[in-house]
C-alpha positions as CSV (number, residue, x, y, z in Angstrom):
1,X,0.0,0.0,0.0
2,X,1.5,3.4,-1.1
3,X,1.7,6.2,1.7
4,X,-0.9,7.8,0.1
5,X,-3.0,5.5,0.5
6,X,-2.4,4.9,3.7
7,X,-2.9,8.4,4.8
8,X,-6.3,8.3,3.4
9,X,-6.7,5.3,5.4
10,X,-5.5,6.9,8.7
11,X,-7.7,9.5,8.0
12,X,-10.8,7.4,7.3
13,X,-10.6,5.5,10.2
14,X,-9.4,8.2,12.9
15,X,-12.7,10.2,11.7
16,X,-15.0,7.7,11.5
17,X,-13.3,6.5,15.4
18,X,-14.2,10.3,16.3
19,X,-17.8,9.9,15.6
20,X,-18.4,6.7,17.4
21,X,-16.8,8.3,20.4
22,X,-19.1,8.2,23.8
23,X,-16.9,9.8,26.4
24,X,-14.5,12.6,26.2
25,X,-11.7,10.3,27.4
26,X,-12.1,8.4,24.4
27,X,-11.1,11.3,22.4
28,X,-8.3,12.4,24.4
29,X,-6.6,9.2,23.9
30,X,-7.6,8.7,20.4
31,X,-5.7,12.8,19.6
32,X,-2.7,10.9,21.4
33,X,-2.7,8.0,19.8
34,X,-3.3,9.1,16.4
35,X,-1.8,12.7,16.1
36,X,1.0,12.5,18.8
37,X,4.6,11.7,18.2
38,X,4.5,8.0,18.4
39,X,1.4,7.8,16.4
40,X,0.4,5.8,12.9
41,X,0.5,9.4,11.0
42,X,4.3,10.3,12.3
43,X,5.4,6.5,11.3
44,X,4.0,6.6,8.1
45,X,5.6,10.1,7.2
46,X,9.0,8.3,8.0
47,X,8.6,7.0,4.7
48,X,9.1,10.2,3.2
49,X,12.3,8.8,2.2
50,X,11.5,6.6,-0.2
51,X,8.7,9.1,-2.4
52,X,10.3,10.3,-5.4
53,X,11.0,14.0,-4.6
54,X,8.4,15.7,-7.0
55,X,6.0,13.9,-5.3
56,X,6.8,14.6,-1.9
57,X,5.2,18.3,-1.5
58,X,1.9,16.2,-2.2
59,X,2.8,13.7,0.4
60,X,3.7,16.3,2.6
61,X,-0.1,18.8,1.8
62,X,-2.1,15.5,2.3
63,X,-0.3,14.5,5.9
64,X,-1.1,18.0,7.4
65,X,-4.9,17.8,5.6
66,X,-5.5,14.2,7.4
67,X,-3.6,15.9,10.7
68,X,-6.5,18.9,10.8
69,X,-9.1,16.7,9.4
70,X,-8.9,14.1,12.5
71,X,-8.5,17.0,14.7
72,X,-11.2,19.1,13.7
73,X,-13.4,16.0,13.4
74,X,-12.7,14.8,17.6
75,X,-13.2,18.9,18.3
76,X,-16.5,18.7,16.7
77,X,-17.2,15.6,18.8
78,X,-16.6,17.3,21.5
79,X,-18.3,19.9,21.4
80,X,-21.2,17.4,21.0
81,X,-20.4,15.8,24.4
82,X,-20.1,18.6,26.1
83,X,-23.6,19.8,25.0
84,X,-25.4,17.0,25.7
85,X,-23.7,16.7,29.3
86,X,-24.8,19.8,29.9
87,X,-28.3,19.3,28.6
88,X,-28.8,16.2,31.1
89,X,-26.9,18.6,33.9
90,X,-29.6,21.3,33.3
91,X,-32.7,18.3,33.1
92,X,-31.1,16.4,36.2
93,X,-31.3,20.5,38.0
94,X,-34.4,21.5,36.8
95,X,-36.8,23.6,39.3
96,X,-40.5,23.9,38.2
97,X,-41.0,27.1,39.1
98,X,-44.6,26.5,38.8
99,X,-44.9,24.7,42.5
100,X,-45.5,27.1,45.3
101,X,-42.6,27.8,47.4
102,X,-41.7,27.1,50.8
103,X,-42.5,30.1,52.7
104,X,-40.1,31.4,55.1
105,X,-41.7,33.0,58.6
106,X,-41.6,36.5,58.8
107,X,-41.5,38.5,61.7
108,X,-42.7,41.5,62.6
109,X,-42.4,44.9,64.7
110,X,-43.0,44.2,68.0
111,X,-47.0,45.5,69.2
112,X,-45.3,48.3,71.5
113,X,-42.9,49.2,69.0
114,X,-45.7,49.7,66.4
115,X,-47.8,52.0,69.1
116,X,-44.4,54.0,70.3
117,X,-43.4,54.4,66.4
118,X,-47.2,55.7,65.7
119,X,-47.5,58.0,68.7
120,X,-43.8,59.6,67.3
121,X,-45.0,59.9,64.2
122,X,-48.2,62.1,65.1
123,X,-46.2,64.4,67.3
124,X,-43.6,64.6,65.0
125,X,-46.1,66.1,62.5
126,X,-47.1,68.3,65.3
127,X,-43.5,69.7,65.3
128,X,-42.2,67.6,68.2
129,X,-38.8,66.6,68.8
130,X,-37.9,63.0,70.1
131,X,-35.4,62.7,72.8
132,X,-35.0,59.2,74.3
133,X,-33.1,60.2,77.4
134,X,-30.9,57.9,79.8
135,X,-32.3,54.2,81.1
136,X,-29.4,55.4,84.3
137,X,-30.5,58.3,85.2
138,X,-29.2,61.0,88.1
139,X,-31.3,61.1,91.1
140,X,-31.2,65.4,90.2
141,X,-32.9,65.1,87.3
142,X,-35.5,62.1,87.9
143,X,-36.6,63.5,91.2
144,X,-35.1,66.8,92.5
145,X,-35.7,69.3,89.2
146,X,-39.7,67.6,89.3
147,X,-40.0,69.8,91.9
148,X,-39.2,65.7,94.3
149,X,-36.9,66.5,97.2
150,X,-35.1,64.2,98.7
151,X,-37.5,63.8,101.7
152,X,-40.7,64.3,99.3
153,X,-43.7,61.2,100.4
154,X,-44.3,61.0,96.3
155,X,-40.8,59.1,96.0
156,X,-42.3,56.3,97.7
157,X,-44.6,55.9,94.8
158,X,-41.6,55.7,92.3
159,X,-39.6,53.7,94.5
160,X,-36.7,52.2,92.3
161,X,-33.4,50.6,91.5
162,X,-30.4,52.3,92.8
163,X,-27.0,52.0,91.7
164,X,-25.5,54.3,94.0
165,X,-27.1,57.4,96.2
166,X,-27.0,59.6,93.0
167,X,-27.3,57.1,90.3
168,X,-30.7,54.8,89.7
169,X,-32.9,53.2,87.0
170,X,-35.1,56.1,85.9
171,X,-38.5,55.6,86.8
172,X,-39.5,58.4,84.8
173,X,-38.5,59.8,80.9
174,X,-40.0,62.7,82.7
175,X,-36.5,63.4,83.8
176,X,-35.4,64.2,79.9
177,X,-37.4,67.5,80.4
178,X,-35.0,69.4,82.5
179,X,-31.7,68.3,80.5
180,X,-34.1,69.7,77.6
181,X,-34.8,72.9,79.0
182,X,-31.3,73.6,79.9
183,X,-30.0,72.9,76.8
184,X,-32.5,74.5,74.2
185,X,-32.4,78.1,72.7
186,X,-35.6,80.1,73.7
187,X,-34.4,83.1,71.2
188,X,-35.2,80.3,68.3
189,X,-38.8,79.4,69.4
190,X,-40.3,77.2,71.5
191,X,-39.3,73.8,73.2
192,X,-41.4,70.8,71.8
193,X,-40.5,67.5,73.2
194,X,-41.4,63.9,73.6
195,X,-39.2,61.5,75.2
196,X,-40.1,57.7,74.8
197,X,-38.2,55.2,76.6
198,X,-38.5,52.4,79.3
199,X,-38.6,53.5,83.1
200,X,-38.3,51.4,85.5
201,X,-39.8,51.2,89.5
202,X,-39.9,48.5,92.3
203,X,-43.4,47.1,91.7
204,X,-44.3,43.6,91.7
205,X,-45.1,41.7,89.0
206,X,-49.1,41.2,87.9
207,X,-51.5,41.5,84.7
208,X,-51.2,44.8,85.4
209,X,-47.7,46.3,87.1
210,X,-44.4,45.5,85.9
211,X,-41.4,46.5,87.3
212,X,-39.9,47.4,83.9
213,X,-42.4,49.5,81.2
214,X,-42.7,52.0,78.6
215,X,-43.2,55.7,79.1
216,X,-43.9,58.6,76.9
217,X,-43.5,62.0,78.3
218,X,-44.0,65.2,76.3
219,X,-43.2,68.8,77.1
220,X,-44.0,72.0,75.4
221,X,-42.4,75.5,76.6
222,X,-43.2,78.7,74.8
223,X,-45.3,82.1,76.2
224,X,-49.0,82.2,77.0
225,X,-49.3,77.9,77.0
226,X,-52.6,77.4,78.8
227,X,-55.1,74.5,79.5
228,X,-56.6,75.0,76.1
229,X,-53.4,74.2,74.5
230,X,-53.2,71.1,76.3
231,X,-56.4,69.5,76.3
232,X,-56.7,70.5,72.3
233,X,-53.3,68.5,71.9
234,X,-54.5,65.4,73.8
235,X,-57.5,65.6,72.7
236,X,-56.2,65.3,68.6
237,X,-54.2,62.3,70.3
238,X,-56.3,60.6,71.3
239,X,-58.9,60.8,68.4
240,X,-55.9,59.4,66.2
241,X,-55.2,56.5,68.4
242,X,-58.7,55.5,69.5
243,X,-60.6,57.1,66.7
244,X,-61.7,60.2,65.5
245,X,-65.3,59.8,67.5
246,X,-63.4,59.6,70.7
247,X,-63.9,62.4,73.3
248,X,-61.5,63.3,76.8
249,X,-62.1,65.1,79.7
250,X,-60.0,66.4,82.4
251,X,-60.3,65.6,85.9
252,X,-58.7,67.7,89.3
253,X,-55.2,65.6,90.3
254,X,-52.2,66.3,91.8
255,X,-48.4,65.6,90.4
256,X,-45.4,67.6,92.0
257,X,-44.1,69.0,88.7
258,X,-47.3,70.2,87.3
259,X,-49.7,72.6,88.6
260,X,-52.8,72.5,88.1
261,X,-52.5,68.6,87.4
262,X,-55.0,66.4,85.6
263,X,-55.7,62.7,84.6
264,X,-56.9,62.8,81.3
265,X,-59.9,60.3,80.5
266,X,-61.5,59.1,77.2
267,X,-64.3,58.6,75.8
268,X,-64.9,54.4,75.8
269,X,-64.6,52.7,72.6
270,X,-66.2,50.0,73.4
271,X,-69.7,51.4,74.5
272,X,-69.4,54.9,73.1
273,X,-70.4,56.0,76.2
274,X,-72.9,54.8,77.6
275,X,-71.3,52.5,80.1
276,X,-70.0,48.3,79.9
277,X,-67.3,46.1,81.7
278,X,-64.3,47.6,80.3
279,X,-65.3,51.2,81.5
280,X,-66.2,49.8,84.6
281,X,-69.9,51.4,83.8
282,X,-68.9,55.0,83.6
283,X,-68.9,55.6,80.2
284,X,-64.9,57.2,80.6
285,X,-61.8,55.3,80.9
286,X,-58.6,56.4,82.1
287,X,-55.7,56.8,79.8
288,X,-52.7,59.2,80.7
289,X,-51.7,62.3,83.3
290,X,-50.8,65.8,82.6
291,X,-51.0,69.3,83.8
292,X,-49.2,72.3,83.6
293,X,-45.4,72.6,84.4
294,X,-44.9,73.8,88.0
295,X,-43.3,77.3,87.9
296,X,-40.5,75.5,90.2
297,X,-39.7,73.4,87.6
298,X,-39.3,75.8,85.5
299,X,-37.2,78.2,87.7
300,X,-34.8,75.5,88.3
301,X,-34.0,75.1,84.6
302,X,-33.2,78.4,84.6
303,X,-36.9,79.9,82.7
304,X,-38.6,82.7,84.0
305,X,-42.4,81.4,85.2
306,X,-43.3,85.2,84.9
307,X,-42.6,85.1,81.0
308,X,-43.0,81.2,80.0
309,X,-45.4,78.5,81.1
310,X,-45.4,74.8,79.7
311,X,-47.7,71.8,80.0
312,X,-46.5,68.4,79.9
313,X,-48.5,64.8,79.7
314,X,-47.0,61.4,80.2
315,X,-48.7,58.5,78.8
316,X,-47.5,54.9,78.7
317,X,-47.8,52.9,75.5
318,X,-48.6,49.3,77.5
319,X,-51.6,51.1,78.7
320,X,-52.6,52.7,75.5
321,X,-51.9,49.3,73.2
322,X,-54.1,47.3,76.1
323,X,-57.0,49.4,75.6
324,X,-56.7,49.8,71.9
325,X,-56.5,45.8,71.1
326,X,-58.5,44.7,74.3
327,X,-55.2,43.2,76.1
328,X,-56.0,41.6,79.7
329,X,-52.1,41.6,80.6
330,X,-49.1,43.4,80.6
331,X,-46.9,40.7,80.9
332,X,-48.0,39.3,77.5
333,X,-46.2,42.0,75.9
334,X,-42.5,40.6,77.6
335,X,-43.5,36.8,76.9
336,X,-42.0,36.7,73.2
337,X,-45.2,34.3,72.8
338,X,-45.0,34.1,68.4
339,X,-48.7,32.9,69.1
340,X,-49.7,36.3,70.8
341,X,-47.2,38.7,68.8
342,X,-48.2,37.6,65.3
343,X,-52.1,39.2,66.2
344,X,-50.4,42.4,65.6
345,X,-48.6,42.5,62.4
346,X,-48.8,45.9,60.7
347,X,-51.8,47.2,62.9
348,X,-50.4,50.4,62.5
């Protein structure tokens, strides 16, 4: 057989081995053991010697033609294998993304957080600013600038935590007010303040005292405030929490650091009025303290009584969120029961 011929042979067979290929392996060795050094193709061109000379450039064109054809033909092959194995890789990893998915639990703001946020938010379109204040607090400014002394009998209803004789877990975010009062610029307009925050007093546990809760305090100093100003802003309050049917009325009360004093009583939601259980029958229920800033506590922060008057109001979201969704006990809200929280999800 010339070397021609057995060129075309080599080529013949190394293409048709190309196509018959299954596995990419198969390919690799058949490259090596046609096309590499020690393959058929290199042994035969070592018969070069032997071809008359004119016909040797045609030897030579036909050797590198079977070289490229073999090699384009197991390229093409495997191009082919890789496709299909990753055609079966995509059907083995399919997803139907027609099934429903597996839905992940989703939490949600916390029923306190929700009434503290939406109490902010309506005083801060009223102009208020928030100021959350210290959880340790100095006995001077949770007792003694409220217009508390030291040997003052209201203490012993605020009884707390101390850390030291100064130092103590506030039982009051009223105590924000006089740090407030110092530090704000009366030649730029008035002082409008609420301070939300957890206070905290030596109480015993029960569906309704803890010895850890929530307070909002607010505070407003400019000239000429009067009982009008106050009872208009509580009232708008609590229309937006309790609903815009709701009315309040003040009754006489007495608080150190506000003078006159008043608790602050709504209309009931539940009866409109006219009397059930959760009004205990009177048609009003209770729902937050206020009054007008003592001139004392004024003085002491360092504001002439004679030429600015305030009125501040301190209101505790546990009490307001109980009422609102019908809650029996405080301590539900500290339980982290998923069962009880979930109730409340985006209320407000």
């Amino acid at each position: 057989m010339s070397l021609n011929d057995t060129l075309k042979n080599l080529r013949e067979n190394g293409i048709d081995e190309a196509k018959r290929a299954e596995r990419l392996q198969e390919l690799n060795d058949l490259r090596v053991n046609l096309l590499g050094k020690k393959g058929p193709i290199t042994k035969a061109l070592r018969g070069m010697k032997d071809v008359p000379a004119e016909e040797r450039p045609e030897i030579g064109t036909l050797a590198n033609n079977v070289k490229n054809d073999i090699q384009a033909a197991i390229e093409e092959k495997m191009t082919e294998l890789n496709q299909k194995m990753v055609a079966k890789k995509l059907a083995d990893e399919t997803i139907d993304v027609t099934l429903p998915a597996t839905k992940q639990a989703q939490g949600t703001k916390h029923i306190l957080n929700q009434t503290i946020e939406d109490i902010e938010q309506f005083f801060i379109g009223l102009g208020y600013e928030v100021a959350s204040g210290y959880e340790v607090e100095e006995d001077h400014y949770n007792f003694e600038r409220l217009n508390i002394p030291k040997d003052h009998p209201a203490r012993d209803m605020q009884d707390t935590f101390y850390l030291s004789d100064e130092l103590l877990m506030r039982t009051q975010t009223s105590a924000q007010e006089g740090r407030d009062m110092e530090a704000h610029d009366f030649s730029k307009g008035p002082l409008k303040m609420i301070s939300p925050g957890v206070v905290y007093r030596r109480d015993d546990d029960d569906a309704t005292h803890s010895h850890q809760f929530h307070q909002i305090e607010g505070l407003v100093v400019d000239k000429n405030i009067s009982m009008a100003d106050l009872k208009g802003t509580l009232d708008a309050l609590c229309r937006h929490v309790f609903g815009a049917d709701r009315e309040i009325r003040f009754r006489p009360s007495y608080f150190p650091f506000t003078e006159p004093s008043v608790e602050v009583d709504v209309s009931c939601f539940n009866c409109g009025g006219e009397g059930c259980r959760i009004c205990k029958y009177t048609g009003w229920i209770e729902v937050l303290g206020a009054g007008l800033t003592h001139p004392n506590v004024l003085t002491m922060s360092g504001i002439d009584p004679n030429e600015y008057s305030a009125m501040a109001f301190g209101l505790g979201p546990e009490r307001f969120a109980m009422l609102k969704y019908g809650i029996n006990d405080i301590r539900d809200f500290y339980l982290n029961d998923v069962r009880f929280l979930e109730q409340f999800k985006g209320v407000n």
